[in-house]
C-alpha positions, -999 to 999 in steps of 0.1 A, spaced: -125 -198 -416 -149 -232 -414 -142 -263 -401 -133 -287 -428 -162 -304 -455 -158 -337 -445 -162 -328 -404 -187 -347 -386 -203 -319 -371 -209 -300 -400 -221 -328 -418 -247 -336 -391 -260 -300 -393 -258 -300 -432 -282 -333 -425 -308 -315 -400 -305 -284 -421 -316 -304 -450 -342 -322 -434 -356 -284 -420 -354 -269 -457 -375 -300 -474 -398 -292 -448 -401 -252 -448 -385 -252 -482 -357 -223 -490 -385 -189 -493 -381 -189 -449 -349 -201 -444 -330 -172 -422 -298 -183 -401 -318 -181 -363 -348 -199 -369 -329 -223 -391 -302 -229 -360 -328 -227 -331 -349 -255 -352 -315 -276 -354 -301 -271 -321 -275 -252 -330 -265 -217 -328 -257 -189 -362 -225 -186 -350 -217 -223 -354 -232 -226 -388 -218 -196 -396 -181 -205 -389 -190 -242 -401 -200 -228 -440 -188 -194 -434 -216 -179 -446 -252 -181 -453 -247 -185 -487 -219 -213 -483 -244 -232 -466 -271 -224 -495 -243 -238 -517 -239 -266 -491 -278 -276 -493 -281 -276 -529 -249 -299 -533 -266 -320 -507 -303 -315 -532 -287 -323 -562 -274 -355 -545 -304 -368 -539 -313 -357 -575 -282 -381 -587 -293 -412 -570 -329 -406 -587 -310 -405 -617 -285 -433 -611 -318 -456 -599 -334 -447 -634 -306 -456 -656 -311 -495 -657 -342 -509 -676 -354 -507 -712 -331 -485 -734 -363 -467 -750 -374 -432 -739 -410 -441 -735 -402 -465 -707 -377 -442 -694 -400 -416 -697 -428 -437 -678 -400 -445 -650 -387 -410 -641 -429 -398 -644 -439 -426 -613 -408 -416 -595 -422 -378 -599 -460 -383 -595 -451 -409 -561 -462 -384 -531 -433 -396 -509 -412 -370 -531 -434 -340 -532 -409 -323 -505 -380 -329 -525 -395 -319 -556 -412 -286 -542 -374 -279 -528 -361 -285 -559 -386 -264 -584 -380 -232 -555 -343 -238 -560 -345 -247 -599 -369 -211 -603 -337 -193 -582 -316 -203 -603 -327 -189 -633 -319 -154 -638 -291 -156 -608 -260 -136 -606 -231 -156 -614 -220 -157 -577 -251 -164 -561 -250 -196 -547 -282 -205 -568 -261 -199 -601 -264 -228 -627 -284 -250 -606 -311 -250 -630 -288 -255 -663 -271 -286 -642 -303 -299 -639 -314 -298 -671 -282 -312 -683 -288 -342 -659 -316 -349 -669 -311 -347 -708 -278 -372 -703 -305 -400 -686 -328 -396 -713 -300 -394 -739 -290 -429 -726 -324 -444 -737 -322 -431 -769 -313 -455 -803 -308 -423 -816 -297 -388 -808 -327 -365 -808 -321 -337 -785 -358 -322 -796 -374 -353 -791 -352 -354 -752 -361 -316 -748 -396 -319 -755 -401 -351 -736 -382 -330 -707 -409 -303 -706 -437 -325 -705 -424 -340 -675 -415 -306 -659 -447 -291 -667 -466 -322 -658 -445 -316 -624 -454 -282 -622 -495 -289 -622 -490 -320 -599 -469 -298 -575 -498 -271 -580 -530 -292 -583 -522 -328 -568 -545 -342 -594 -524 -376 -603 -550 -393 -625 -553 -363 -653 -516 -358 -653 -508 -397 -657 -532 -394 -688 -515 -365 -700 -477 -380 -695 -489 -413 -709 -504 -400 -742 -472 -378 -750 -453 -413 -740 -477 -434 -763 -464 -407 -792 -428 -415 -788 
């Protein structure tokens, strides 16, 4: 049995856990190191998300969070998907996010191909759909293959930036697709 959601305690550890997986990201997270690096104990996180999974579920809830308020903090501003477009693509290229973003594409590339109850299941397909709703907001009118290639660009321009770091190519690159919506 684990302690209730909304506990103080577990939401601490859910906090320092957090903060340890944007730094190590998800590939080395096992329950000792995790605990010892926390000050806490397996047992505890254990019987506070009652298993290792629950607390995978736990963290990703506590990603995609931070994944809403990107989204909610893009919403305002010009309704036209180019300067959406240019908006979400500074938030992305700004180095301050590159841990959340590199936890997020190891979580999103987990996802895909899970088993239904894996704790990773459908957290790439929620994304996408998040995503798609924002830029559906800036659109005059509904073009889901205009949204889904406008989506790609971004998550492949992602990808290289995540892989490469090289900024001023992939602004180019973002801002010529952007110039041709």
């Amino acid at each position: 049995m684990s302690e209730p959601e909304g506990s103080a305690r577990r939401q601490e550890l859910l906090e320092a856990a957090y903060a340890w997986v944007l730094e190590h990201g998800w590939a080395g997270m096992s329950l000792r190191p995790l605990a010892e690096a926390i000050g806490s104990s397996p047992r505890v996180l254990l019987f506070l998300f009652s298993s290792k999974d629950g607390l995978i579920a736990a963290l990703l809830a506590r990603s995609r969070a931070d994944q809403l308020a990107v989204l909610d903090g893009l919403r305002d501003g010009p309704a036209d998907l180019a300067a959406v477009g240019a908006r979400v693509w500074a938030w992305l290229a700004a180095p301050g996010h590159r841990a959340l973003l590199r936890l997020w594409l190891e979580a999103y590339t987990r996802s895909v191909g899970a088993a239904p109850d894996a704790p990773w299941a459908g957290f790439a397909a929620r994304t996408v759909a998040d995503w798609d709703a924002l830029l559906a907001a800036h659109q005059d009118v509904d073009d889901a293959a205009e949204r889904a290639l406008l989506l790609a660009v971004l998550r492949g321009a992602l990808l290289d930036l995540l892989a490469t770091g090289d900024t001023a190519r992939l602004d180019a690159a973002v801002a010529a697709h952007l110039a041709t919506l």
